[in-house]
Each structure stands twice: as structure tokens, then as C-alpha cells.
mmCIF file of the protein (N, C-alpha, C, O) and its ligand, coordinates in Angstrom:
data_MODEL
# 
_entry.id   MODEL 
# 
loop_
_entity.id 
_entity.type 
_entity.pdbx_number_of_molecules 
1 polymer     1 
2 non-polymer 1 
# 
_entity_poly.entity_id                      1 
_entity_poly.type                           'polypeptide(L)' 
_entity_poly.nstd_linkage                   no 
_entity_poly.nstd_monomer                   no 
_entity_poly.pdbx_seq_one_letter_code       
;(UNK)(UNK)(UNK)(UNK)(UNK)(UNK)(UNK)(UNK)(UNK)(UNK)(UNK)(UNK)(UNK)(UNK)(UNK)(UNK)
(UNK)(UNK)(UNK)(UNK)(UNK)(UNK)(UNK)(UNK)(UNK)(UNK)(UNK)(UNK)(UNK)(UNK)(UNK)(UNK)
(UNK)(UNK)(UNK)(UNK)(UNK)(UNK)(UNK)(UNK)(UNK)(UNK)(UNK)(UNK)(UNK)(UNK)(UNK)(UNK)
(UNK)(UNK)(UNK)(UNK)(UNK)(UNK)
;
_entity_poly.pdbx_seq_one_letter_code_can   XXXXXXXXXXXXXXXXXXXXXXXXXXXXXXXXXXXXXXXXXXXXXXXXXXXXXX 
_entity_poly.pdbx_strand_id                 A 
# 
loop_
_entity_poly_seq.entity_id 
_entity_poly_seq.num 
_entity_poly_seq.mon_id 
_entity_poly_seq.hetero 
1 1  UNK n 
1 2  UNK n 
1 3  UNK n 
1 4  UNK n 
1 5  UNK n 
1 6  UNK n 
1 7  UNK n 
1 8  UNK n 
1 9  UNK n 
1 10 UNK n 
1 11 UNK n 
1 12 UNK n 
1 13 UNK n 
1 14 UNK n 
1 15 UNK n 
1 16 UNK n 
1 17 UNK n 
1 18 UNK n 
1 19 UNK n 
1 20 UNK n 
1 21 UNK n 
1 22 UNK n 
1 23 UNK n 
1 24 UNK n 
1 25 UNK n 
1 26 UNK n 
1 27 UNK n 
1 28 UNK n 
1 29 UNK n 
1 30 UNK n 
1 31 UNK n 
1 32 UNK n 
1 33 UNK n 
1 34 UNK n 
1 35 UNK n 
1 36 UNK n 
1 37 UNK n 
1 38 UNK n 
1 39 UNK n 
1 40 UNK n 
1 41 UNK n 
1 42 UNK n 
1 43 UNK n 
1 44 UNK n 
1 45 UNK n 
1 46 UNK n 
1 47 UNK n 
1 48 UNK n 
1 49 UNK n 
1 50 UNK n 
1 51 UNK n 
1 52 UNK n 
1 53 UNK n 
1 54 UNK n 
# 
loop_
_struct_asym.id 
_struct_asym.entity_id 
A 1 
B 2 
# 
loop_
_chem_comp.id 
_chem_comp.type 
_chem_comp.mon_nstd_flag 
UNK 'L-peptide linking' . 
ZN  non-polymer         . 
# 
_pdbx_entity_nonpoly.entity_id   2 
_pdbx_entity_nonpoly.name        ? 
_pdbx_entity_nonpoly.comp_id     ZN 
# 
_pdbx_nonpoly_scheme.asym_id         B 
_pdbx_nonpoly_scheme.entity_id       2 
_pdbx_nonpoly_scheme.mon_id          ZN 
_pdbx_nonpoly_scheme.ndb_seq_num     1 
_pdbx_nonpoly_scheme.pdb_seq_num     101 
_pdbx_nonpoly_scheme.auth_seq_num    101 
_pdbx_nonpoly_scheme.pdb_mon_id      ZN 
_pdbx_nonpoly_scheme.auth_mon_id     ZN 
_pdbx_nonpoly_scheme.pdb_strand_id   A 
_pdbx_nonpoly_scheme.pdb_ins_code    . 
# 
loop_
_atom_site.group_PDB 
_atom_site.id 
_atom_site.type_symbol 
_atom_site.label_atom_id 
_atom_site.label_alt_id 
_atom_site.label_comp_id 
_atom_site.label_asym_id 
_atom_site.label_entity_id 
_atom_site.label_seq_id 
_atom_site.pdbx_PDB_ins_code 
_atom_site.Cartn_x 
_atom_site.Cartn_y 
_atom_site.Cartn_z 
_atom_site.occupancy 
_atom_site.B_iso_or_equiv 
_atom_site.pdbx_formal_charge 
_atom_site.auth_seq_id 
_atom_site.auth_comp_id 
_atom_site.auth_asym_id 
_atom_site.auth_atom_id 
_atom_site.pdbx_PDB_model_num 
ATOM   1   N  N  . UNK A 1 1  ? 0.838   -1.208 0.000   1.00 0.00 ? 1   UNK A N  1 
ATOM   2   C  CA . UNK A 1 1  ? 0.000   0.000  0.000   1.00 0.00 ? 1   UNK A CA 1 
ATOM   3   C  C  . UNK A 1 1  ? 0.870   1.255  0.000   1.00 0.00 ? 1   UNK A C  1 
ATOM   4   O  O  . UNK A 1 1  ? 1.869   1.294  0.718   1.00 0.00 ? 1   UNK A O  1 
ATOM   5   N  N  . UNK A 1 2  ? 0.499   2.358  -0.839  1.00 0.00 ? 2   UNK A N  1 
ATOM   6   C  CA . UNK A 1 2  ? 1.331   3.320  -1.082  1.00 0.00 ? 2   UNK A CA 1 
ATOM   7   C  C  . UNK A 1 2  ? 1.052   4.475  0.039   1.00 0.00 ? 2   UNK A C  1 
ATOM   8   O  O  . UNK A 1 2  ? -0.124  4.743  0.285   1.00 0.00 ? 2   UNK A O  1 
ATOM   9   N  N  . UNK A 1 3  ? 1.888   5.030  0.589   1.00 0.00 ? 3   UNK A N  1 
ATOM   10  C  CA . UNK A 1 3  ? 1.630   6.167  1.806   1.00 0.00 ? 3   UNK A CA 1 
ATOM   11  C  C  . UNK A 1 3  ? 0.291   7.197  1.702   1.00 0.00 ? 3   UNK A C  1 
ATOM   12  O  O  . UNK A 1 3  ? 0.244   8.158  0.934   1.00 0.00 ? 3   UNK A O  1 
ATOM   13  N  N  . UNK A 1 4  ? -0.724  6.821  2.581   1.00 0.00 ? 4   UNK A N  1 
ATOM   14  C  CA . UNK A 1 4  ? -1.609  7.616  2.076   1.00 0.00 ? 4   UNK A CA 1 
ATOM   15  C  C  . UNK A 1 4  ? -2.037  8.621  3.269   1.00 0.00 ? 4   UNK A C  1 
ATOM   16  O  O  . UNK A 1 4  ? -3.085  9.264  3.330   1.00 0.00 ? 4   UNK A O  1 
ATOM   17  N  N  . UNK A 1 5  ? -1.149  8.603  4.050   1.00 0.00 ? 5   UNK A N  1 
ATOM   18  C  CA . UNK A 1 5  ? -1.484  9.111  5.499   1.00 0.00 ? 5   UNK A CA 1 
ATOM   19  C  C  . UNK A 1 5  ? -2.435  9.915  5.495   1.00 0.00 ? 5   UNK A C  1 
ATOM   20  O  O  . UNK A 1 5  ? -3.471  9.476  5.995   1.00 0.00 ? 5   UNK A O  1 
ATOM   21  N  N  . UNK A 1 6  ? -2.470  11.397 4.939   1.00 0.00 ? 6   UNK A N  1 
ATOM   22  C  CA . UNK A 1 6  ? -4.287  11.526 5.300   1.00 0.00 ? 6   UNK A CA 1 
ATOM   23  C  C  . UNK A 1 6  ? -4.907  12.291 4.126   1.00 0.00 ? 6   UNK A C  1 
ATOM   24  O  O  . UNK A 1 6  ? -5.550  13.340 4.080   1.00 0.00 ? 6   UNK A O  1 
ATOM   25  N  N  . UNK A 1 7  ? -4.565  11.553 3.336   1.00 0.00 ? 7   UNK A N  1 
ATOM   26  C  CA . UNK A 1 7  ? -5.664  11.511 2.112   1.00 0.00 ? 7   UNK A CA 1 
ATOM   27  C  C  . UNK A 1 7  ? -7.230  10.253 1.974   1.00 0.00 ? 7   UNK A C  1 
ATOM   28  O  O  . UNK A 1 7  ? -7.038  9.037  1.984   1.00 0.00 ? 7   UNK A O  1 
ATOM   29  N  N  . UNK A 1 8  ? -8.075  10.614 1.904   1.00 0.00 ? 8   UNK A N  1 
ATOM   30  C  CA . UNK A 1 8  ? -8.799  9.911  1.523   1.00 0.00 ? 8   UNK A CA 1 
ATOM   31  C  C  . UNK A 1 8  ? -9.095  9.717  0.106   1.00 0.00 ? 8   UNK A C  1 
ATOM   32  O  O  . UNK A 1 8  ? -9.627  10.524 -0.656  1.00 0.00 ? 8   UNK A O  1 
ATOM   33  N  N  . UNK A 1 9  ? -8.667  8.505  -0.149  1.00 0.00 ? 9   UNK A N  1 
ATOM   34  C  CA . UNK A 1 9  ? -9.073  8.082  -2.169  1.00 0.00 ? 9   UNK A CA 1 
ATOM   35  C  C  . UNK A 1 9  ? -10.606 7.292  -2.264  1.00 0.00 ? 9   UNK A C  1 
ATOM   36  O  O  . UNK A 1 9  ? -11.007 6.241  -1.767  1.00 0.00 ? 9   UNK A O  1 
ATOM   37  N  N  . UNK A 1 10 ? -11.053 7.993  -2.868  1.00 0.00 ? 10  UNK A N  1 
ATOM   38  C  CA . UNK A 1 10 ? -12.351 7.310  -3.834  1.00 0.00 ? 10  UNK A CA 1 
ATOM   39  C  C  . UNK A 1 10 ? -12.091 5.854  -4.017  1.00 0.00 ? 10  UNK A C  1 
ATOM   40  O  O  . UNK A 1 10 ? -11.202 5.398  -4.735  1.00 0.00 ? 10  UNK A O  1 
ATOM   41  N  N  . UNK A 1 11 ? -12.813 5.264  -3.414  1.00 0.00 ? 11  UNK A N  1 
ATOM   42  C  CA . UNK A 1 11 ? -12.516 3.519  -3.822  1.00 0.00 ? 11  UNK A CA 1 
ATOM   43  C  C  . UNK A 1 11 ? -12.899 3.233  -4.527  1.00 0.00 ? 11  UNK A C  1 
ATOM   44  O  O  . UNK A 1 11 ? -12.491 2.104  -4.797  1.00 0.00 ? 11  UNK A O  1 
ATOM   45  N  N  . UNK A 1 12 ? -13.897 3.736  -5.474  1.00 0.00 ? 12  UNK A N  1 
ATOM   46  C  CA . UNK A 1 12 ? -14.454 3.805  -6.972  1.00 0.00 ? 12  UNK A CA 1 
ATOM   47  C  C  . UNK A 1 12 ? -13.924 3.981  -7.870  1.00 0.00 ? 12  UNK A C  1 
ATOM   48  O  O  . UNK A 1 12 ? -14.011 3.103  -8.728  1.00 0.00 ? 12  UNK A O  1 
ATOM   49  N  N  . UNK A 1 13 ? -13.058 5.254  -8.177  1.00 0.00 ? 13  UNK A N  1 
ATOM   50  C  CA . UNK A 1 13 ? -12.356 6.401  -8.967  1.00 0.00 ? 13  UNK A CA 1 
ATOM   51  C  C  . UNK A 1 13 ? -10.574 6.499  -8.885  1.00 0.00 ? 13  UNK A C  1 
ATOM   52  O  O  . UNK A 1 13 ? -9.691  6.786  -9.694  1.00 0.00 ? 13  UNK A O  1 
ATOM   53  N  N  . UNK A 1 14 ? -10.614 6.129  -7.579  1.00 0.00 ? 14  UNK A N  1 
ATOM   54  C  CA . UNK A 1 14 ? -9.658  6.161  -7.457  1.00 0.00 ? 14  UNK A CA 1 
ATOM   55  C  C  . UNK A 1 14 ? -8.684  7.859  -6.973  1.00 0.00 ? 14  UNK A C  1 
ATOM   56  O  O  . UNK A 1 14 ? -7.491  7.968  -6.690  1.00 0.00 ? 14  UNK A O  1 
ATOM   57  N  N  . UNK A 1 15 ? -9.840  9.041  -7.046  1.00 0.00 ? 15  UNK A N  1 
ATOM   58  C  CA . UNK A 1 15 ? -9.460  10.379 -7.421  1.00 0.00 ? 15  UNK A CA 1 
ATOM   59  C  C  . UNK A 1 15 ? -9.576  10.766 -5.068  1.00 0.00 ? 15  UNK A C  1 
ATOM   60  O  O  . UNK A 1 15 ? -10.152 10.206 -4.134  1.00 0.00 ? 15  UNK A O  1 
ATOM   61  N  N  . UNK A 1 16 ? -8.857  11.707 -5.182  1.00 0.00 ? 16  UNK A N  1 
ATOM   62  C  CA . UNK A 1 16 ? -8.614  12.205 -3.817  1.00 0.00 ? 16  UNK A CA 1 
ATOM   63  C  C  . UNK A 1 16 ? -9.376  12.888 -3.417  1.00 0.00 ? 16  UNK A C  1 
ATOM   64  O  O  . UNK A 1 16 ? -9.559  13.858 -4.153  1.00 0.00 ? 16  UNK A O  1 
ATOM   65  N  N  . UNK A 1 17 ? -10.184 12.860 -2.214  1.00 0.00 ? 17  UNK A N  1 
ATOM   66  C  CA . UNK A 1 17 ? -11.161 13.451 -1.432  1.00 0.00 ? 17  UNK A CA 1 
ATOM   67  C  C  . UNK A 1 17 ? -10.876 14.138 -1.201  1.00 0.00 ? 17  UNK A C  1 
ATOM   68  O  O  . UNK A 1 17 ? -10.078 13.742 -0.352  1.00 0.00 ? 17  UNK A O  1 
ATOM   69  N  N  . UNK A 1 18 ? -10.802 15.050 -1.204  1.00 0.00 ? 18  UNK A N  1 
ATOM   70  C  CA . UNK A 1 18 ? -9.944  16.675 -0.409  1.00 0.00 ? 18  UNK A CA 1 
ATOM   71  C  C  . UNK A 1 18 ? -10.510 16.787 0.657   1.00 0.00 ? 18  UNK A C  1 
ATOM   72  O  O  . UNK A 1 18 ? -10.902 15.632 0.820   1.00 0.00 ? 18  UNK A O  1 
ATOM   73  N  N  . UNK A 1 19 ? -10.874 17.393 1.590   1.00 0.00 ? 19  UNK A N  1 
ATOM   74  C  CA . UNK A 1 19 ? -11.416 17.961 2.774   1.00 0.00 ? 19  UNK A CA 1 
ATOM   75  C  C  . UNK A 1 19 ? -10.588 19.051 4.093   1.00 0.00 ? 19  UNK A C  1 
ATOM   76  O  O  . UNK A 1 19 ? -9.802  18.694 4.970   1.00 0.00 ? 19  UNK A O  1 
ATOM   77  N  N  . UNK A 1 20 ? -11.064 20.275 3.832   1.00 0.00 ? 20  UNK A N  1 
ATOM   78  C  CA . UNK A 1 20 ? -10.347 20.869 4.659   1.00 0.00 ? 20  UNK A CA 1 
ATOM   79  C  C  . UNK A 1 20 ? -10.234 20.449 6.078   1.00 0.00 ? 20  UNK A C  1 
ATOM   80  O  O  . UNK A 1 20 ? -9.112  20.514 6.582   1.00 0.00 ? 20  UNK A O  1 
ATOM   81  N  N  . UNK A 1 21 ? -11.213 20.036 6.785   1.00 0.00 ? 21  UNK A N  1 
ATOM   82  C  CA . UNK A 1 21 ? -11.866 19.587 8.129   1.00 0.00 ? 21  UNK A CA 1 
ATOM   83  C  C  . UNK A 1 21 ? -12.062 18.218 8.098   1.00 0.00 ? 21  UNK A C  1 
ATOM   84  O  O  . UNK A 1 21 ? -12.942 18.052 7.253   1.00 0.00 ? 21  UNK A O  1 
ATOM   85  N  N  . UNK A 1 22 ? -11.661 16.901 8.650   1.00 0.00 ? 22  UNK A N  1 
ATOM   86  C  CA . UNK A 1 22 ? -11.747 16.092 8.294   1.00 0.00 ? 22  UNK A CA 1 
ATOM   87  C  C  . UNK A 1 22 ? -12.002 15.246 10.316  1.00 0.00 ? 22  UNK A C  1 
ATOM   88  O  O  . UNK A 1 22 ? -11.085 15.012 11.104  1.00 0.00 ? 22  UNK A O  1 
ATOM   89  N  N  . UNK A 1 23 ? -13.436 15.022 10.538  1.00 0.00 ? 23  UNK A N  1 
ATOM   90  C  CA . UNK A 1 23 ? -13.722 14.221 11.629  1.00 0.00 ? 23  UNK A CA 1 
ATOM   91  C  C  . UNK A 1 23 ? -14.218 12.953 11.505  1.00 0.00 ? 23  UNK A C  1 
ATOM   92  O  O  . UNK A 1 23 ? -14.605 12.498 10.428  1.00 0.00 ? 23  UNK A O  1 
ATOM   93  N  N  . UNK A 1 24 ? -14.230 12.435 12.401  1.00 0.00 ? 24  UNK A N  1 
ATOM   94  C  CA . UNK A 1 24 ? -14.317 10.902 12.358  1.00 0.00 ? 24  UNK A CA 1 
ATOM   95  C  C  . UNK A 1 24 ? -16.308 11.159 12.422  1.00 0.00 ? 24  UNK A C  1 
ATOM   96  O  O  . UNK A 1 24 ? -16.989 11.875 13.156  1.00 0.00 ? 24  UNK A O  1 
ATOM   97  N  N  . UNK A 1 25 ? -16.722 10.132 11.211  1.00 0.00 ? 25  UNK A N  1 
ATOM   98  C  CA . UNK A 1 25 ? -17.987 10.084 11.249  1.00 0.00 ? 25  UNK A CA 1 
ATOM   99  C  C  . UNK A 1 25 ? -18.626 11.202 10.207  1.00 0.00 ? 25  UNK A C  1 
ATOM   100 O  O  . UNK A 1 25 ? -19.830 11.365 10.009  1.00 0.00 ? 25  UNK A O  1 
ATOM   101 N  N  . UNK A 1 26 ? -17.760 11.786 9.713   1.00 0.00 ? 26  UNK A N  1 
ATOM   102 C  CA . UNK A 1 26 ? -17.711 12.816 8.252   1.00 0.00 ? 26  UNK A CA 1 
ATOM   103 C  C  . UNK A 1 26 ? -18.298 12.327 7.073   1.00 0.00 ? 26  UNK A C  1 
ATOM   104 O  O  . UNK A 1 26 ? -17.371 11.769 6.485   1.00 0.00 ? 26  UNK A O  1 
ATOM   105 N  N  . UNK A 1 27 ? -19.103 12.245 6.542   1.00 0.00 ? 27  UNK A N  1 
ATOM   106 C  CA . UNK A 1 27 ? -19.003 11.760 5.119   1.00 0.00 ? 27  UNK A CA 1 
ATOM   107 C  C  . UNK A 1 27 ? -18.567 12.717 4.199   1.00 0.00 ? 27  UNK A C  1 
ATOM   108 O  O  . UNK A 1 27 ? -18.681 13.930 4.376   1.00 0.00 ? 27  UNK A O  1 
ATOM   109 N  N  . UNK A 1 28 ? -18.066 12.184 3.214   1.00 0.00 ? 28  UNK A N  1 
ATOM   110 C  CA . UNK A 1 28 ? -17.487 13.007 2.014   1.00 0.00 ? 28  UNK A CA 1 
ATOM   111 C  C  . UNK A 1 28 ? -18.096 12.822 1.033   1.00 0.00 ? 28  UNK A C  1 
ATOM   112 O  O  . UNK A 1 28 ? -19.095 12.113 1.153   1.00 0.00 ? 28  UNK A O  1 
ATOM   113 N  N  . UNK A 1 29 ? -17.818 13.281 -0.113  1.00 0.00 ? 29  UNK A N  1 
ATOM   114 C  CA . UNK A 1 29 ? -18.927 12.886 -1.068  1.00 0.00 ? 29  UNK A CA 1 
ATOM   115 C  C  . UNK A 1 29 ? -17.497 13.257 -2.389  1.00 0.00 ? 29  UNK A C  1 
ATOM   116 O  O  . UNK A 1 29 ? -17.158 14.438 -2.453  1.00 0.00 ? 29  UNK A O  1 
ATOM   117 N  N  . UNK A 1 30 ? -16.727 12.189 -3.388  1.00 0.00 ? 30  UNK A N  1 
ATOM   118 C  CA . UNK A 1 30 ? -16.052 12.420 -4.387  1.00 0.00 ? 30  UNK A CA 1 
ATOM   119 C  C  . UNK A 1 30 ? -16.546 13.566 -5.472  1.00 0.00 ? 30  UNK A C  1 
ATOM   120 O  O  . UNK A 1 30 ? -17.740 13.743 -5.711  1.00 0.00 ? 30  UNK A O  1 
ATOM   121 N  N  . UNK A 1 31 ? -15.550 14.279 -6.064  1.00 0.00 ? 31  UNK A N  1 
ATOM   122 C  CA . UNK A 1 31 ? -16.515 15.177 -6.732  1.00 0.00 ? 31  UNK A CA 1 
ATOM   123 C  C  . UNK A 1 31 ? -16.655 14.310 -7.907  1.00 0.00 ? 31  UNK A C  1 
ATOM   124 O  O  . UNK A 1 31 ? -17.709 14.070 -8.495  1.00 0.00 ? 31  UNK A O  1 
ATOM   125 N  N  . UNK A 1 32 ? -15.598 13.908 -8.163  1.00 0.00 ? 32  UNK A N  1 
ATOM   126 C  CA . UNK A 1 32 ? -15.943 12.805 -9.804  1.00 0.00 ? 32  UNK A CA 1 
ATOM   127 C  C  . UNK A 1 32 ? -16.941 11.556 -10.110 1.00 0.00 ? 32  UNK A C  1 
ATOM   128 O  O  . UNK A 1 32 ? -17.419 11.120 -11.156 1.00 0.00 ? 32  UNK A O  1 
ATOM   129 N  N  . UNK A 1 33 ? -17.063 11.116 -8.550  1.00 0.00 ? 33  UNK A N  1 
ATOM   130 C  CA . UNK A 1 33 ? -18.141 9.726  -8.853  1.00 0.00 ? 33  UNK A CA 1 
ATOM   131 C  C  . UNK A 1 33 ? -19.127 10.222 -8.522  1.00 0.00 ? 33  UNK A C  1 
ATOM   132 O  O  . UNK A 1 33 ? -20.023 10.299 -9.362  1.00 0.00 ? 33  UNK A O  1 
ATOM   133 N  N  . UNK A 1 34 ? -19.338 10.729 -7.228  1.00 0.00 ? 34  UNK A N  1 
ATOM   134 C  CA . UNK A 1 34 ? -20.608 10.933 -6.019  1.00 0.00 ? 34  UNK A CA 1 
ATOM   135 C  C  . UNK A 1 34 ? -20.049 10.116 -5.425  1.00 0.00 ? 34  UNK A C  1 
ATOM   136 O  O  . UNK A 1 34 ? -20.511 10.287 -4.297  1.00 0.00 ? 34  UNK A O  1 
ATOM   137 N  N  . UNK A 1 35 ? -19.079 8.989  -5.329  1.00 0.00 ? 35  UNK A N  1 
ATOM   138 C  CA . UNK A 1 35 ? -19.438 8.162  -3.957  1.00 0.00 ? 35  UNK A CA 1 
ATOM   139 C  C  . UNK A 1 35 ? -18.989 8.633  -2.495  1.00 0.00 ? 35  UNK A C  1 
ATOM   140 O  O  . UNK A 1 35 ? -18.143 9.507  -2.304  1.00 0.00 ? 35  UNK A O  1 
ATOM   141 N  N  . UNK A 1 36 ? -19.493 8.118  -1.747  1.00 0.00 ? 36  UNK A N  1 
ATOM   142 C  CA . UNK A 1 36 ? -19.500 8.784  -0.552  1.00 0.00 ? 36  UNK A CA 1 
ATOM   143 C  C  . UNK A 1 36 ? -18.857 8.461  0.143   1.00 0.00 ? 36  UNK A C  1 
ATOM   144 O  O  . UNK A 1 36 ? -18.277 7.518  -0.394  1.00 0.00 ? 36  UNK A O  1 
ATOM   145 N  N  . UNK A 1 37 ? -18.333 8.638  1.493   1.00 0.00 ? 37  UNK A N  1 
ATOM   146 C  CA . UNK A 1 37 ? -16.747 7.860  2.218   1.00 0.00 ? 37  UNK A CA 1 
ATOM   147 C  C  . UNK A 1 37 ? -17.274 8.496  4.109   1.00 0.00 ? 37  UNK A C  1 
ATOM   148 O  O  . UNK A 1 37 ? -17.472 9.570  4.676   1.00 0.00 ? 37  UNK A O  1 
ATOM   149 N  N  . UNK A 1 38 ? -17.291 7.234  4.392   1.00 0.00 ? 38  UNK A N  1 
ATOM   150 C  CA . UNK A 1 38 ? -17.381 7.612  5.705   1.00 0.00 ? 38  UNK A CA 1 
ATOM   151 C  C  . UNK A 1 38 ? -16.001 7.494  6.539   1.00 0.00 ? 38  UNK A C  1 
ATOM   152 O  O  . UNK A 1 38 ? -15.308 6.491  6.369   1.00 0.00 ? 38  UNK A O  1 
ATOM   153 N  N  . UNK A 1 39 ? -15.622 8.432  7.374   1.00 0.00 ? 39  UNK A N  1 
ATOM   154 C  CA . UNK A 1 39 ? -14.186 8.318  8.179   1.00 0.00 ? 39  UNK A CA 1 
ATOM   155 C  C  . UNK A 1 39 ? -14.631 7.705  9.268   1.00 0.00 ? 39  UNK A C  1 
ATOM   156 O  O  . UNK A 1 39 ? -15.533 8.030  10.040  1.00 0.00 ? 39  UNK A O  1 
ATOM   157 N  N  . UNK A 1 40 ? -13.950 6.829  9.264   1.00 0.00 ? 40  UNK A N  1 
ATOM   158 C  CA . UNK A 1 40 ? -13.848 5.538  10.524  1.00 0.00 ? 40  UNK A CA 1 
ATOM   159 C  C  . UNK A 1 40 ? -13.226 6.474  11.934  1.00 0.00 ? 40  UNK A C  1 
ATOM   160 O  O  . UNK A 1 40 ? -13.721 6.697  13.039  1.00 0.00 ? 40  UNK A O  1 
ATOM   161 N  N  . UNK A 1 41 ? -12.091 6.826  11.385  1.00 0.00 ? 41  UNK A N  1 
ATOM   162 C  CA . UNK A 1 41 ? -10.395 6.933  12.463  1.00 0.00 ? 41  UNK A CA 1 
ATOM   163 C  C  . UNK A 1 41 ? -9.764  7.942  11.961  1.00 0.00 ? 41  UNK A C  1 
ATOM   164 O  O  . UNK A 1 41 ? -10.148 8.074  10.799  1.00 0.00 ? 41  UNK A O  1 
ATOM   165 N  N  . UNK A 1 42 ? -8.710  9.013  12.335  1.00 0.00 ? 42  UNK A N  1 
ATOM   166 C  CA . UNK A 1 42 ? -8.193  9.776  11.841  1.00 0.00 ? 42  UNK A CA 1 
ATOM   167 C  C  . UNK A 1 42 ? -6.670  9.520  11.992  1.00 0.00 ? 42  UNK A C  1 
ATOM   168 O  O  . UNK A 1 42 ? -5.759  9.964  11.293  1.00 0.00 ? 42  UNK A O  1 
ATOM   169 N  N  . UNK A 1 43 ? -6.599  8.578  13.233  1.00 0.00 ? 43  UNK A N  1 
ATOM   170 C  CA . UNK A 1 43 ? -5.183  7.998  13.445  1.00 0.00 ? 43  UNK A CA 1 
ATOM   171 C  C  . UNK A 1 43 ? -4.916  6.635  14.023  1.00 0.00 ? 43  UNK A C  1 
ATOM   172 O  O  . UNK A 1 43 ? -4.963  6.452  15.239  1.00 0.00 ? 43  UNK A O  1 
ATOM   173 N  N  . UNK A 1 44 ? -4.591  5.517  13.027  1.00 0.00 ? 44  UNK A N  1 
ATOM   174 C  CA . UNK A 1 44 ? -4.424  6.437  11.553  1.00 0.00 ? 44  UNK A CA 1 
ATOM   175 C  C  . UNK A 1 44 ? -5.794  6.324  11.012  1.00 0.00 ? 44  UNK A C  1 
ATOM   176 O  O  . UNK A 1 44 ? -6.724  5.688  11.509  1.00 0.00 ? 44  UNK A O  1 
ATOM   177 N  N  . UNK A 1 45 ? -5.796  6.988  9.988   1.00 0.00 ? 45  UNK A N  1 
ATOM   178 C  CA . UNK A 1 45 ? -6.383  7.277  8.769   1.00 0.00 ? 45  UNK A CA 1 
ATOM   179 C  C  . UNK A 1 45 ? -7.621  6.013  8.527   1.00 0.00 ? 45  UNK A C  1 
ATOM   180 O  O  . UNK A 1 45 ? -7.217  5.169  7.727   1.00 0.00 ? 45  UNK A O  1 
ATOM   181 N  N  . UNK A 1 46 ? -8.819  5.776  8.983   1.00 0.00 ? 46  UNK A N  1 
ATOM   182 C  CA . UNK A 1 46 ? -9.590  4.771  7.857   1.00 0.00 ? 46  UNK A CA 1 
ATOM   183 C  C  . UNK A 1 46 ? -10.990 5.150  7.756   1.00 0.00 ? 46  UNK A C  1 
ATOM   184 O  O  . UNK A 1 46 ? -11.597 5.811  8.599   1.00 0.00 ? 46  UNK A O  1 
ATOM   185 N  N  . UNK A 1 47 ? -11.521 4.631  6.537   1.00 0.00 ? 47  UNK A N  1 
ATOM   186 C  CA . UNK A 1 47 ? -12.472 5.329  5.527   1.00 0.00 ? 47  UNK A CA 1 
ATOM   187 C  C  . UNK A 1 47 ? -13.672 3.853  4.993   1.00 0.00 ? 47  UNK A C  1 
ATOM   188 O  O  . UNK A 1 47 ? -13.299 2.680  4.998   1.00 0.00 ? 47  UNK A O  1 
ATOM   189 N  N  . UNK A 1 48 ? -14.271 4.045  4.819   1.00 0.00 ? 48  UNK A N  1 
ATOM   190 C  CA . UNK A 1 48 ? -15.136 2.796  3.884   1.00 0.00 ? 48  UNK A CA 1 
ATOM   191 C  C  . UNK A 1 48 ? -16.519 4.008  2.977   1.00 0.00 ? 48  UNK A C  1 
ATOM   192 O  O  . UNK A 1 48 ? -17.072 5.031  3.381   1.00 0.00 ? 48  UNK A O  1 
ATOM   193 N  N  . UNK A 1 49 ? -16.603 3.422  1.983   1.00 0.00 ? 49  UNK A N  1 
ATOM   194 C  CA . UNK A 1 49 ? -17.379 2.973  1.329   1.00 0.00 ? 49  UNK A CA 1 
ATOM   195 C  C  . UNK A 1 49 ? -19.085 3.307  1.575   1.00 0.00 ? 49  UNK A C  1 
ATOM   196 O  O  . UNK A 1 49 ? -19.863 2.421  1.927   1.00 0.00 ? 49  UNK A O  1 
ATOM   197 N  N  . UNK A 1 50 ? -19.434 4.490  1.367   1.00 0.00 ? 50  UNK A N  1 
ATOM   198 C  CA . UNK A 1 50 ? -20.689 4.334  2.119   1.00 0.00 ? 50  UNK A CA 1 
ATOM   199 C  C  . UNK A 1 50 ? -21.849 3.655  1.114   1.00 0.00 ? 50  UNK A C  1 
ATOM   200 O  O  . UNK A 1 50 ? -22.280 4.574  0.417   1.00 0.00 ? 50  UNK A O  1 
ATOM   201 N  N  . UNK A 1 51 ? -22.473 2.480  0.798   1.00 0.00 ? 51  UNK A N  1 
ATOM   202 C  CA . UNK A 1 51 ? -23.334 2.578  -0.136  1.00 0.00 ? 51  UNK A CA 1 
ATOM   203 C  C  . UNK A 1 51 ? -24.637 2.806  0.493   1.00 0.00 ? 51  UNK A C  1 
ATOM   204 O  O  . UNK A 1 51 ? -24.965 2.204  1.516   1.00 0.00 ? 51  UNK A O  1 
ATOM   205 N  N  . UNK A 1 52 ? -25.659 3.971  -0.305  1.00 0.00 ? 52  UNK A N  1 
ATOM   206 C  CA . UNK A 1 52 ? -26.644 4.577  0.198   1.00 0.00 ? 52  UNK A CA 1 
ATOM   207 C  C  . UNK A 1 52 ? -27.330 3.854  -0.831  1.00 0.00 ? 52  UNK A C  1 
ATOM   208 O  O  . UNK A 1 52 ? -27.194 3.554  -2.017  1.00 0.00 ? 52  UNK A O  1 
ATOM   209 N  N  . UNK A 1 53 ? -28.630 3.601  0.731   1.00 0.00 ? 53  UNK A N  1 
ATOM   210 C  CA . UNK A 1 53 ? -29.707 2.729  -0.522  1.00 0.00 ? 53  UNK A CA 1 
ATOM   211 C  C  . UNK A 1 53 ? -30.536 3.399  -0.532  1.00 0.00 ? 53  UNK A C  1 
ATOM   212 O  O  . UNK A 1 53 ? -30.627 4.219  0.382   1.00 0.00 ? 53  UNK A O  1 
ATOM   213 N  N  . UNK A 1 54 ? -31.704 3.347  -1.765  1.00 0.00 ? 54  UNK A N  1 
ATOM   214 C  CA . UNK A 1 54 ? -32.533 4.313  -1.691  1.00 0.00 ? 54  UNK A CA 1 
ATOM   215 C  C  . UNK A 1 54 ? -34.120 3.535  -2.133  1.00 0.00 ? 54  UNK A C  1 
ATOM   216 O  O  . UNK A 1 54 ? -35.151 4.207  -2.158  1.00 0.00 ? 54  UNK A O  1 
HETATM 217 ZN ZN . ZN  B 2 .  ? -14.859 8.721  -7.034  1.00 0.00 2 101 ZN  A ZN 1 
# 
């Protein structure tokens, strides 16, 4: 795994979440897919996958 210390990547896209403010329980939302990323942990760093059902 390549150093990603606190970037969050799109597990879809692959493209970088930016976020100025970044708390645990945050969702993000990719600008390129929509998919969404919930922050687990901030140290370190973990993220999943949010799939929203509708
Ligand atoms: Zn994406």
C-alpha cells in the first residue's frame, strides 16, 4: 500500500477526497463519482465505502 497518510481516495475512482476539516464520522462525497466515504479513524487514517440505498 502506497503512503496515504491523510488523504482519503475514492474507492471507486480512485481520485482524492480533499477535505479541509476532516472528523471521524464525516461523510465526504467524491466530486468525480458521487461516492460517498465515511471516516472511521483519523489515526491512523480509515475510511469505507458508504453505499446509500434508496
Ligand atoms: Zn470517485
Amino acid at each position: 500500500m502506497p503512503d496515504t497518510n491523510n488523504k482519503v481516495i475514492c474507492p471507486d475512482c480512485q481520485t482524492e477526497i480533499k477535505s479541509e476539516i476532516m472528523l471521524v464520522g464525516d461523510i465526504l462525497e467524491c466530486e468525480e463519482c458521487g461516492t460517498e466515504v465515511e471516516i472511521l479513524s483519523l489515526n491512523p487514517l480509515k475510511y469505507r465505502e458508504l453505499i446509500e440505498e434508496k
